[in-house]
C-alpha positions, 0 to 999 in steps of 0.5 A: 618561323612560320608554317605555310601549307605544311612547310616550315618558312623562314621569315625575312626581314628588311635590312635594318630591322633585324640587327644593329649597325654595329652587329652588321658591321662586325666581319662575323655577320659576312662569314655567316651569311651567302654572299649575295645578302652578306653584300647587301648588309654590309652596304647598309652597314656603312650607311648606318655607322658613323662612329668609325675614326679615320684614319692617320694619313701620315702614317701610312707613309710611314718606313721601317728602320733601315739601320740594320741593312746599310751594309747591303747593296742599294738600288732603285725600285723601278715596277712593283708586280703582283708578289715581287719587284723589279730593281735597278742597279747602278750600271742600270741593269735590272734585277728581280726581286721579292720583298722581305716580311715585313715590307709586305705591307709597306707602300712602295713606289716607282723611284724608291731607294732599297738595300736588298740582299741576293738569296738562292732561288729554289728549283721546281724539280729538287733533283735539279741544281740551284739555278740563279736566272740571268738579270732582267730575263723576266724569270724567277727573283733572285735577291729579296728587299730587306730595307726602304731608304728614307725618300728624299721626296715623295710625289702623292695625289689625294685618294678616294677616301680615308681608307686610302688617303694617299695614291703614290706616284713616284719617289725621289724625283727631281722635277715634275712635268704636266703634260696639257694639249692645246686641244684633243683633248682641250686645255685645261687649266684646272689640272695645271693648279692641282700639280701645281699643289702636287709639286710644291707638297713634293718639293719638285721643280715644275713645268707645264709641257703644252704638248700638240702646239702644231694643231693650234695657231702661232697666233693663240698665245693660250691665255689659260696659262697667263697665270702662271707664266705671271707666276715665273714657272717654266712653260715649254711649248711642244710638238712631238709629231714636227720635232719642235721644243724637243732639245731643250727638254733633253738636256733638263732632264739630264742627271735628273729623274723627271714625272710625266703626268697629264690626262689619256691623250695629251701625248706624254707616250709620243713625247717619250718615244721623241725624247727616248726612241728605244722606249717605242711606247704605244700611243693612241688616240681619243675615243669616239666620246672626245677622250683620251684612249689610256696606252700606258697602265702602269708607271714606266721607269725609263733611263735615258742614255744620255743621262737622267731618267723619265717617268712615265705615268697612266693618263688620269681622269681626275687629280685630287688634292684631298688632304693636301695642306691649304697653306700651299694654296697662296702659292698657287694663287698669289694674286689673292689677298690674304684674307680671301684665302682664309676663306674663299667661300664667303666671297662669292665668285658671280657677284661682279661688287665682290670682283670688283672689289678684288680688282681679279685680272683673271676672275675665274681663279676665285671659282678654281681656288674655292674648288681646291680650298673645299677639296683639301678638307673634304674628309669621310672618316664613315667608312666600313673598317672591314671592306 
């Protein structure tokens, strides 16, 4: 304390001066403080630790015993909301439900498989009768989650940092579909090779959609994607608007549950309302900075009836394969030697002896693997534990 003019001042100290990364970093330190400085400690705090271990990203996927609830009905999990879910049943109605406490920390996902058991819904007023809401009229819950099935795949992208290692996008699905414009926005086939390691980490059948191939020339036979039709995976060109390359896509997804993935604009939302008119998804356009405009903010679960189910995800910016095993990587680029793959970074990629060595048809890929090849091990484990 000092004294100035006849007040009692407090002193102020410069972060960092008056306290310890760990003491800042203790969740103590914030409830003691205003909100304002409590933010500005704990923002130095993470600058300053670095002792904090990551965490097990195999774990967090990890699922309750389902053994004691067998004997409870099944169904398909089709939208987590904010305290409850909705579920499909098998003559594909939908039901609403809670989940039960000790799923309440449990990551589910769209496609999940669950046992759950139908419970009394209160009434607001206790003078009134129970009331049990009508399937799928959006009222109260009306059964609760028991119980999460072993899921047969899970397709996962990497997340921001260790605090959360995975972002899930869908539970046993079958196929997985990137959608990519021939223009509007552009091609580009950096995506593509991130679901590629997506799908083949999940087990999926993959395909590439080229979505808008009215706006481009029969003659432009899209070179970008040479690679991988050299790799034999199935690319189906598309135009909703014109109604061409649609059929053969109706009956692949038949009797399957197939992921729609790809950036805000390349038209997934029309190609799901040409593939399955009763969705009547909103569609839009670019922004006036030449991207996608994102209509769809949630995934959407979507029978056909014809048979199958479509999955409809938001538009991504950016697809991460953080923490994704490198082996996957000589899958997705096959044409490498084994010995570049070990390492990509020790060749360098705008040396035209080290291209020519490697004697590379397409010598772009060796930038692209090198992205990938430091993105799967890119870990930050100096994370503040109590944010």
């Amino acid at each position: 304390m000092v004294l100035r003019e006849g007040r009692h001042v407090t002193r102020k100290f410069r972060l960092g001066q008056s306290r310890e990364a760990q003491d800042l970093d203790h969740r103590d330190t914030y409830s003691r403080e205003r909100a304002g400085e409590s933010k500005r400690r704990q923002q130095h705090a993470e600058r300053l630790e670095t002792g904090i271990e990551a965490h097990d990203a195999e774990s967090l996927l990890q699922l309750p015993d389902p053994g004691p609830w067998m004997h409870l009905p099944e169904a398909t999990l089709i939208q987590r909301h904010s305290q409850w879910v909705d579920l499909e049943l098998a003559d594909r109605s939908v039901l609403r439900a809670t989940l039960g406490g000790k799923l309440k920390g449990v990551r589910l996902v769209c496609g999940d498989r669950v046992r759950y058991s139908a419970v009394p819904v209160e009434p607001d007023d206790p003078s009134l009768p129970v009331r049990l809401p009508v399937r799928g009229d959006g009222g109260s819950p009306e059964a609760q989650v028991v119980a999460i099935m072993p899921r047969r795949t899970l397709l996962k992208r990497g997340g921001g940092d260790d605090r959360e290692p995975w972002q899930l996008i869908c539970a046993n699905a079958d196929e997985l579909w990137i959608c990519a414009a021939v223009v509007d926005p552009p091609l580009r086939p950096g995506l593509l090779e991130r679901a590629q390691v997506l799908a083949l980490d999940a087990g999926l059948t993959f395909r590439v959609l080229v979505t808008k191939r009215d706006r481009a020339s029969k003659k432009d036979t899209l070179p970008e994607l040479d690679p991988l039709r050299g790799q034999g995976v199935p690319i189906h060109e598309t135009s909703a608007l014109k109604r061409e390359g649609l059929e053969p896509l109706r009956a692949l997804v038949k009797g399957q549950v197939v992921v729609l993935l790809g950036h805000s604009g390349v038209g997934k939302s029309t190609l799901v309302n040409a593939l399955h008119p009763e969705a009547a998804l909103k569609t839009g356009g670019l922004t006036k900075f030449g991207t996608g405009k994102q209509t769809t903010t949630a995934s959407r679960w979507l029978p056909l009836s014809t048979g199958g189910t479509l999955v409809d995800t938001p538009g991504i910016r950016s697809l991460s394969v953080r923490g994704f095993d490198r082996g996957l990587l000589g899958q997705v680029f096959p044409e490498f030697p084994a010995e570049v793959l070990e390492d990509p970074l020790v060749w360098d990629a705008e040396d035209d002896d080290t291209l020519e060595r490697l004697d590379l048809e397409y010598p772009e890929r060796l930038q692209s693997l090198q992205r990938l090849w430091q993105e799967m091990d890119d870990r930050n484990p100096n994370q503040n534990v109590w944010r």
